[in-house]
N, C-alpha and C positions, 0 to 999 in steps of 0.2 A: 504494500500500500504506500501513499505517498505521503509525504510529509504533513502534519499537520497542522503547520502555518498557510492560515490565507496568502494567497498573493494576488498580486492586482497586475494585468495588463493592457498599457496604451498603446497603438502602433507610434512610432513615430518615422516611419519611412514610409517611400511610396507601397502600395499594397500592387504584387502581381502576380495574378494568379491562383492568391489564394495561396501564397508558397509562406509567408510570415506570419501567416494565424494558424498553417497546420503546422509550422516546429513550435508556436506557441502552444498549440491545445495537448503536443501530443506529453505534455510534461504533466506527469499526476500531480503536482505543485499548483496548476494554475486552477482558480476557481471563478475568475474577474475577468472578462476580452475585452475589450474595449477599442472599435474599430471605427469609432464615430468619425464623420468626417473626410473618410477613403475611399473616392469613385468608384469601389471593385464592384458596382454594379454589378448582374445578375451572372455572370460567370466566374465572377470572385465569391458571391454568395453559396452555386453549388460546387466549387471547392471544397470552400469551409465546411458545407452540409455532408460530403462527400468523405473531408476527414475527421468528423464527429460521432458518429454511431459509435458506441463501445465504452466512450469516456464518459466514467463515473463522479469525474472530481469538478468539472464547471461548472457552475451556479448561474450565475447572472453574464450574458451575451448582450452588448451595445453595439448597434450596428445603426444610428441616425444620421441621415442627410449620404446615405452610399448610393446614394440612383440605383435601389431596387426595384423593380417593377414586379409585377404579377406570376413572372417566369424565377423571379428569386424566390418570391414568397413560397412558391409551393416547393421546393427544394428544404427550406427552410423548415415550413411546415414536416414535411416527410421525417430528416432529421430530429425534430424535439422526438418523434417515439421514440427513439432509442436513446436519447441522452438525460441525464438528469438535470435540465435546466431548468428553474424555477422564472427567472428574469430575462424577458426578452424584450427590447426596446428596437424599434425601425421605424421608428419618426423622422419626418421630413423628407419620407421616399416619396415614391409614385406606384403602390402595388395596387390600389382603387379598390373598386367592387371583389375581383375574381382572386385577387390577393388575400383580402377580406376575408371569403371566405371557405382559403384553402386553409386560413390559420385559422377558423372559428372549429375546425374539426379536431386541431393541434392543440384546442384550447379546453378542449372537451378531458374532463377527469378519468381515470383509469375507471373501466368497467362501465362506461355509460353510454356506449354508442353497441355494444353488443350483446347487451342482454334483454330486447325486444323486439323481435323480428316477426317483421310482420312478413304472412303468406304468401311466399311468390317472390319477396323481394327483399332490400336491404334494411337492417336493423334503424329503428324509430331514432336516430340522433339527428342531431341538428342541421346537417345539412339537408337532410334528407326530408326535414320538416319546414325548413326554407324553400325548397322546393316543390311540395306541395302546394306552396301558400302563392309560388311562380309561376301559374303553369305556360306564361309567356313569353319564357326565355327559349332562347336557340336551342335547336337540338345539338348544337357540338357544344356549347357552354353543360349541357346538363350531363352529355353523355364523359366529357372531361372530367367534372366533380363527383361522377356518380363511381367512378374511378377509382380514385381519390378515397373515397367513404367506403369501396368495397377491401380496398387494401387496408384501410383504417381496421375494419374488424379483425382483420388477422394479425395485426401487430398492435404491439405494447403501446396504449394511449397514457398521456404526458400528465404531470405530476405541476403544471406551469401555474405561476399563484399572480406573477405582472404581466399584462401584454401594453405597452404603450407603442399605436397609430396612429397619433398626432399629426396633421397636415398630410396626407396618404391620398387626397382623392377618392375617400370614400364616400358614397354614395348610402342611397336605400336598398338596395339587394345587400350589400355589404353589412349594414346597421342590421338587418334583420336576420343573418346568418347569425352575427356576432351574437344577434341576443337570445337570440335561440340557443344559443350555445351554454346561455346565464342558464336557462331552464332545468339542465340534467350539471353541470358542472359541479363540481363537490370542492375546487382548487383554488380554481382564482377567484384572487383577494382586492385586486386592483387593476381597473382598466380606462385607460388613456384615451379619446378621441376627439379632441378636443379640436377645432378647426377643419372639420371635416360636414359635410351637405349630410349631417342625418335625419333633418328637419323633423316635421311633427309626425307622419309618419315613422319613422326609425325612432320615435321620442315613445310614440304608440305600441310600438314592438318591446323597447325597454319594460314601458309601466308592466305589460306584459307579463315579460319573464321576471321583474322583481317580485312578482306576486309571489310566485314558487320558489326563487331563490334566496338561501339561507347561508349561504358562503361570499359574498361581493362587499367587499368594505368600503371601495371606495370608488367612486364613477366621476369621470369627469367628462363633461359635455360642455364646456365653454367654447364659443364663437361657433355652433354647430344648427345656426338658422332654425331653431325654436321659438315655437308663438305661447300663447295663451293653453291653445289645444292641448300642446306638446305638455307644456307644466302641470295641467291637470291631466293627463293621463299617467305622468311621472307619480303625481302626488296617489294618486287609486292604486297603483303599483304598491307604493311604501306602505299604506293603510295595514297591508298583512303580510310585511318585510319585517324580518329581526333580526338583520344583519349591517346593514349600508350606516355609515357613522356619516362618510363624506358625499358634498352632491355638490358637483362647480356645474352652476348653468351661467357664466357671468358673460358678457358680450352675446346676447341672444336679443329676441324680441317682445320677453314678456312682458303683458299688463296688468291690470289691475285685477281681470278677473282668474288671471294664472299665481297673483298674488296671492288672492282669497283662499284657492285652492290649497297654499301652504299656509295661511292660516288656520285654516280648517284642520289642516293633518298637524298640527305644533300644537293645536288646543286642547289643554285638558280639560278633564271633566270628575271629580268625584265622588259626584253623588251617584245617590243607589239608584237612580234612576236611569244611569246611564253608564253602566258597567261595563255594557257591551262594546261602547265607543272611548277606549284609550288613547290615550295621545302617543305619538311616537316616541316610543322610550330608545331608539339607537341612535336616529340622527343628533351630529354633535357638531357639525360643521353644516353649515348653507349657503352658498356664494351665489349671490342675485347682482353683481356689479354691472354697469350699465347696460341696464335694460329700461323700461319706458313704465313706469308707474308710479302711481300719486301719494298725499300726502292723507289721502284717508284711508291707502292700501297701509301705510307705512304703521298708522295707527290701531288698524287689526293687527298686525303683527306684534305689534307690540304687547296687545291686554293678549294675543294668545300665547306669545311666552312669558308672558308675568305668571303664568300658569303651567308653563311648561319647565320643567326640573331640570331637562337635559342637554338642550340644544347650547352650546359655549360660543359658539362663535358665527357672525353671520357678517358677511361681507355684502354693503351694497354703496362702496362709493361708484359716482359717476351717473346715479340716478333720476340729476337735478330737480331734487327736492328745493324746496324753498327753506333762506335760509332767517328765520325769526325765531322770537322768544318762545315761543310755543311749541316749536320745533325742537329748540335748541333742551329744552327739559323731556320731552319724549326720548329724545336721542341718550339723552344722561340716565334716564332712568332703565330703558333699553341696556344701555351698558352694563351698570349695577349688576342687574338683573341676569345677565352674565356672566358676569366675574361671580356672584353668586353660584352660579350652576358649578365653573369650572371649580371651586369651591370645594363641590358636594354638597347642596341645597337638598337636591334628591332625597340626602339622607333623613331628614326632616318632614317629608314627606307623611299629612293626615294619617293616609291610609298606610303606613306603617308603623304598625302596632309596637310597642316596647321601646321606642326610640326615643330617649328621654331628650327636654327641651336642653339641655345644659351640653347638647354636641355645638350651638350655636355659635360657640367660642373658637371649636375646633374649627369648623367649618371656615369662619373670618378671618382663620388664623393661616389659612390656605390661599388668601387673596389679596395680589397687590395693590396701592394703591390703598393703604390702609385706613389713614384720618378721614378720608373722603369716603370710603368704603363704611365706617362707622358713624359717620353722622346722615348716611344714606337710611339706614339698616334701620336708626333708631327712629329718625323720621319714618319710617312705611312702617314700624314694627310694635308700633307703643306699647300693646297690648301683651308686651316679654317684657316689661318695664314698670308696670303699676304692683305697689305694691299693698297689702292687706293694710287698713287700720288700726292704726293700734299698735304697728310692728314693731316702734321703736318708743313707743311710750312707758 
């Protein structure tokens, strides 16, 4: 076996061939490639694909801005089965749609593209369910992927927990491989697509598969042509999601009534009356930065995380909100209310039983920002503050 120190590799020469990442990978030493930056375009790709099968010791693979296109991706794809990579990044290529979704198969968890075979034909995974939902693609696009998915069943499916396609030219067939992919996946933790045409459609395929999926921490969809639609189909997704902490939708087109929609999902509720509707207890980041909505969207958000224990962090500069007094105290009390959460506010929490009021200390004692954080607390809080009569007489 090899050494048990990590090591990290940069190229720093021209890349040919694919000759300087296969005497790099073939070292059980390396866990780190790091090829970001090196035109080896799609014949340096299946190189690389070419000398990787077999090696047990790479983790994490950078390979952004290599003018990969379509014909690398599936190379690439082919590849993770046999290797133990967790971390794959090919952002700023050109793989589009058909690149998309040669890796949505790649992306797919061990055991879940071959244990539902339906009669007649290839096992119920993901691509196979993208394609149903298609039936008006080219017969060489279908009969290529279908390919692709048949040789998937008989070898080893990838163990991949990062995919980041940042600026790729993907498209909607792409988006809805990919999320199709979310539906049966057990791996991946974190997915990148941030700058790519998934619009409300592909935002629709998402809400989708967050329904079912319980393994995805963190999604990013910024600058990816999302309306109002697109946010409220995202937010019906998360409703009965227990997994996604992060959600970047920032340089999109939402409004007021896509706002609503995540006020609705941030609101708690807990009285007995309404048990059934919980408020999201995982999201813990929300990034809404410049997008198109008003100062009475900003104000739902606000009384629903005054109510909400979880959510820490919410990014929405660039919004042009107006900027006055009335603003200017929403926004502070917003924050608070924050630093609170990240705090541990949760803990504190009605409806948990045995949880004595005297954690209040610990909690504040967790939050920077302290004098102002104290004179917040006791102002909204009086009612931790009155004391019996008679107490000291």
């Amino acid at each position: 076996m090899g050494a048990s120190v990590s090591h990290y590799v940069r190229t720093d020469y021209y890349f040919r061939g694919g000759s300087y990442a296969i005497e790099s990978v073939e070292s059980d030493v390396v866990t780190e490639l790091d090829l970001s930056g090196r035109q080896i375009g799609d014949r340096g790709a299946g190189a690389l694909a070419a000398a990787l099968p077999g090696n047990t010791q790479l983790m994490k693979l950078y390979m952004n801005k290599c003018d990969i296109s379509d014909g690398g991706a599936m190379a690439l794809s082919a590849m993770l089965q046999h290797t133990c990579i967790k971390i794959l990044y090919l952002e700023g290529n050109r793989i589009g749609d058909r690149g998309a979704m040669t890796l949505s198969v790649a992306a797919t968890s061990v055991d879940d593209t071959g244990d539902n075979d339906s009669e007649g034909g290839h096992g119920a995974g993901p691509m196979n369910e993208f394609q149903n939902d298609n039936n008006n693609n080219t017969h060489n696009n279908n009969k290529r992927h279908n390919t692709i998915l048949a040789r998937d069943k008989s070898s080893p499916t990838t163990n991949l927990q990062v995919l980041g396609l940042s600026s790729n030219n993907i498209g909607l067939m792409g988006s809805k491989a990919l999320a199709n992919t979310l539906k049966c996946s057990k791996t991946l933790k974190r997915l990148i697509l941030r700058q790519n045409d998934i619009g409300n459609e592909g935002a629709l395929a998402f809400g989708k598969a967050l329904r079912t999926n319980n393994c995805l921490e963190f999604l990013d969809l910024t600058a990816t042509n999302i309306h109002d639609e697109g946010a409220i189909a995202l937010c019906n997704g998360l409703e009965s999601n227990s997994s996604l902490k992060t959600l970047l939708l920032g340089h999109n087109h939402i409004g007021d009534e896509g706002i609503q929609a995540f006020a609705n999902l941030l609101q708690t509720s807990t009285t007995a009356e309404s048990t059934t509707r919980k408020n999201h207890q995982c999201l813990q980041c929300l990034d809404l930065r410049r997008n198109s909505w008003s100062e009475d969207s900003l104000h739902l958000l606000v009384r629903a995380i005054r109510n909400n224990y979880y959510l820490e962090e919410l990014l929405m500069t660039g919004c042009d909100l107006p900027q006055n007094a009335e603003m200017c105290s929403c926004l502070k009390d917003l924050h608070y209310t924050l630093l609170l959460n990240r705090g541990g506010r949760r803990l504190l929490r009605e409806d948990h039983e045995g949880v004595p009021v005297g954690l209040w200390p610990f909690v504040l004692g967790r939050v920077r920002y302290l004098p102002d954080m104290l004179y917040y607390f006791v102002h909204s809080n009086p009612e931790l503050f009155k004391m019996e009569k008679g107490l000291f007489e």
